[in-house]
Structure formats: structure tokens, C-alpha cells
C-alpha positions in Angstrom: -183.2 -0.9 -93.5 -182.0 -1.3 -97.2 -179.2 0.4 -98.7 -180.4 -0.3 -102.2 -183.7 0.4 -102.1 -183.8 3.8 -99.5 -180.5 5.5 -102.0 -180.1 5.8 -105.4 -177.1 3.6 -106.0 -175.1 6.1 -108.5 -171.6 4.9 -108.7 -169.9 8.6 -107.3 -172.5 8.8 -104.0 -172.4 5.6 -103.4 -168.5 5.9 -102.9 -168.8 8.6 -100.9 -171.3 7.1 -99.0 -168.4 3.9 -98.6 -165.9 6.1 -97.7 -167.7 8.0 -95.1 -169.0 4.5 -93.7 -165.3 3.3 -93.6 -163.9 6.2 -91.8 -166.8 6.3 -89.1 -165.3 2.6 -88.5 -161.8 4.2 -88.3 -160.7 1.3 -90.7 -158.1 1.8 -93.7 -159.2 0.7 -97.4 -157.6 -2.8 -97.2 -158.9 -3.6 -93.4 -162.8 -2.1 -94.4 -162.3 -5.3 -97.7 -161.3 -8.2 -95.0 -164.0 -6.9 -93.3 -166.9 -7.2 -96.7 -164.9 -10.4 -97.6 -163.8 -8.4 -100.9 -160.4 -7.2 -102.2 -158.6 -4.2 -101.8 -158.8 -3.3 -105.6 -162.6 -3.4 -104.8 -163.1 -0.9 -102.5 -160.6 1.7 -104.2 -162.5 1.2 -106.8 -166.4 1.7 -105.4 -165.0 4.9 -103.4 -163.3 6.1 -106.3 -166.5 6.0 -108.7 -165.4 3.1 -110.6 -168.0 0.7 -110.5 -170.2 0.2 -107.6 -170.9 -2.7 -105.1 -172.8 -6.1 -106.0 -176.1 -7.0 -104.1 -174.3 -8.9 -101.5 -172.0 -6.2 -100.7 -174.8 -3.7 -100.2 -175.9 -6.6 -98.1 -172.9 -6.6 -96.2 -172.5 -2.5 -96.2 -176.2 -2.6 -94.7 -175.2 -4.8 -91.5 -172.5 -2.5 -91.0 -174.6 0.3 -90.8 -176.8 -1.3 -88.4 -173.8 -2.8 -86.3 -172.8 0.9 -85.8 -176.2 1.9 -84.1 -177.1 5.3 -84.1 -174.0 6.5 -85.4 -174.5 4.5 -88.7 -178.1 5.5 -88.8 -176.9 8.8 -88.6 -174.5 8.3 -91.8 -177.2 7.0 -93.8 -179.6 9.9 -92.8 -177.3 12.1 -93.4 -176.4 10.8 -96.6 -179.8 10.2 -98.3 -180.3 14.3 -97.1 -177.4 14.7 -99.7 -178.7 12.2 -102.2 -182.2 14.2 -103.0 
């Protein structure tokens, strides 16, 4: 499964998309960044629209989704529904 090549990657869904992940993981902005290996600032600013997430961060983002199962399949489904 590929992030970046099953959603369009446009800076506002893709946030939302990031938020919705962290949320499902019941993790705050700052714990869901230890967890990418990013900062803080970082993921404020991809959830807020800002600028959106390099190719190894969509990396990372996909293994997440795939670490949650079918919950995170779910997500994405759901998701790329909106994204049409």
C-alpha cells in the first residue's frame, strides 16, 4: 500500500488525512513527531495545510497505517472515498 501513489497528496487533505491518522493512534501532535522521527513544528504544520510531508515521511505515515491493521486500512479507505 502507497500513500503517495493511491491519494493525491494536496497539502489541505493530506493534513486531514495526518490528523485523522494521529488521533486513531490516540497520540498528541508532539508524541505522533517522536514517533515519524520529525519535529513538532512539522506536523502542525502538514495538518495545518502548510506544506506537506517529504517522501520518507509518507514512507513512515504508510507503515503506520499498516501497523494499525484494519483500522488504518479503514482510515485510508475512507479517506481516498473523500479524496475523489
Amino acid at each position: 500500500m502507497a500513500i503517495q501513489n493511491k491519494i493525491s497528496v494536496n497539502q489541505p487533505k493530506i493534513g486531514k488525512f495526518i490528523y485523522e491518522l494521529r488521533l486513531s493512534m490516540g497520540l498528541t501532535q508532539e508524541e505522533f513527531a517522536v514517533v515519524l522521527g520529525v519535529t513538532f513544528p512539522t506536523v502542525n504544520r502538514w495538518e495545518n495545510g502548510h506544506t506537506k510531508p517529504s517522501k520518507l515521511a509518507v514512507q513512515q505515515i504508510e507503515a503506520l497505517v499498516a501497523k494499525l491493521g484494519e483500522k488504518g486500512q479503514k482510515l485510508l479507505a475512507d479517506y481516498q472515498k473523500d479524496s475523489d
